[in-house]
C-alpha angles and dihedrals in degrees: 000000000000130000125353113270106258087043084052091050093048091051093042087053097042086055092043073054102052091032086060094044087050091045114130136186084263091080121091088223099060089030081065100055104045090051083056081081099088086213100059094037089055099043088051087057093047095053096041090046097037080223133127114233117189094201139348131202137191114244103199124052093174085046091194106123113212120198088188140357082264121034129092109285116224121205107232102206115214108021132158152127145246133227087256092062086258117154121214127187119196128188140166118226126188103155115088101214128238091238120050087223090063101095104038087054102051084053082052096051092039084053096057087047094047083052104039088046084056092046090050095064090059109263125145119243087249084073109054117137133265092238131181116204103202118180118178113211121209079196126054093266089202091037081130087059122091098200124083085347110176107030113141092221128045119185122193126199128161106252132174114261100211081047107028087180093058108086116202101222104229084146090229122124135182120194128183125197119196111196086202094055122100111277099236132131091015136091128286086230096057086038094058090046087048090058084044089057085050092057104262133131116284114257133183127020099287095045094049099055090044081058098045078041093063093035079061098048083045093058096044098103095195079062091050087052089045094054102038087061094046085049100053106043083048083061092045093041098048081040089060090035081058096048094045090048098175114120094210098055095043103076085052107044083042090083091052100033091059097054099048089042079055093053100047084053098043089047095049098046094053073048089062099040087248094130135353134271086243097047087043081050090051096038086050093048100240150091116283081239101069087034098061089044086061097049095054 
């Protein structure tokens, strides 16, 4: 049902449009790219962490994570590493989850891949990283939760429950940061980026450059295309999850659904003279060639 099709493609366009225009530091989109800067991404560490880093790299150009060669690989968003050897993964989450164990399984999940990825290239155990799995919440992630309800910062270590003050040493930590905690026992510089996350003004040094960070990626019109596209096939692909309703059929179809959802975007938007044949061929990780036979 609903509107005609090319009505339905104006009006998506016109709300990809006005989602970009709205987009905050609070999306993960915008929160990537802005962490792409070494220096931020550092600085925010460093606040979080109360730590000094001399330097920090990404490890993975290609930052696809395989388990194995043949399983389903996960981006991990942020990710990078230290001089030390440290792994940090960083992620923006704004949606507060239907189930309260969301959030600490997914850290588990994102652990065993920092680790296998480790493991893949051939270390020994021995040699696992020290990693850090940091997810900022624009929502109180232990709100069900009755006990120390309301702090801006969680940090989780395996200790020994006979001897909470013995850590095992597993070298793994989870942190979790809630812009809409107190802001008590943590810096005034992640405070203040916690208060930008919540929508206020910028204030202090670091704040301020993560804001003129995210004018500049605003105003990067290859980003807008990029999530405009994203944008749109989200909203085909969530429109068909919707028709097809079942919950069974829907993990599979995703992959393929994805692609074909990418395609139709791409497509539209050289249509439209949005981007060229050759930039929809690149997007869509292949040669013009193959691109254009598909379009035919």
């Amino acid at each position: 049902g609903g509107m005609p099709m090319k009505q339905q493609d104006r009006q998506d366009r016109m709300n990809a449009l006005k989602a970009w225009e709205n987009l905050t530091i609070a999306d993960n989109f915008i929160f990537q790219k802005v962490m792409r800067k070494k220096r931020l991404c550092k600085r925010l560490i460093e606040n979080i962490l109360n730590i000094k880093i001399r330097k920090i790299t990404f490890p993975e150009t290609e930052k696809d994570i395989r388990i194995r060669r043949d399983s389903k690989s996960v981006r991990l968003d942020v990710y990078v590493e230290d001089e030390q050897g440290t792994l940090y993964d960083i992620e923006m989450q704004t949606t507060d989850y239907a189930t309260p164990d969301e959030l600490p399984k997914r850290t588990r999940y994102y652990q065993a891949m920092m680790d296998m990825d480790v493991l893949n290239k051939g270390e020994l155990y021995t040699k696992l990283r020290r990693t850090y799995i940091i997810f900022i919440c624009a929502f109180d992630p232990f709100e069900r939760i009755e006990l120390g309800q309301g702090r801006s910062l969680y940090t989780f270590r395996e200790t020994c429950q006979e001897e909470p003050h013995f850590l095992m040493g597993d070298e793994t930590t989870k942190i979790f940061l809630n812009s809409k905690g107190r802001r008590e026992g943590i810096n005034h510089d992640l405070a203040a980026f916690l208060d930008y996350i919540e929508g206020k003004s910028p204030q202090g040094k670091f704040t301020e450059s993560i804001a003129d960070a995210v004018e500049a990626a605003k105003e990067n019109k290859e980003m807008k295309v990029e999530y405009m596209t994203f944008y749109m096939e989200l909203r085909r692909r969530e429109e068909k999850g919707r028709e097809e309703g079942r919950k069974e059929g829907r993990e599979e179809g995703k992959a393929e659904g994805n692609a074909e959802g990418r395609w139709k975007v791409l497509m539209e938007l050289v249509h439209d003279g949005v981007i060229t044949v050759k930039e929809a061929a690149k997007r869509a990780g292949m040669t013009e060639e193959a691109f254009r036979k598909l379009a035919m």
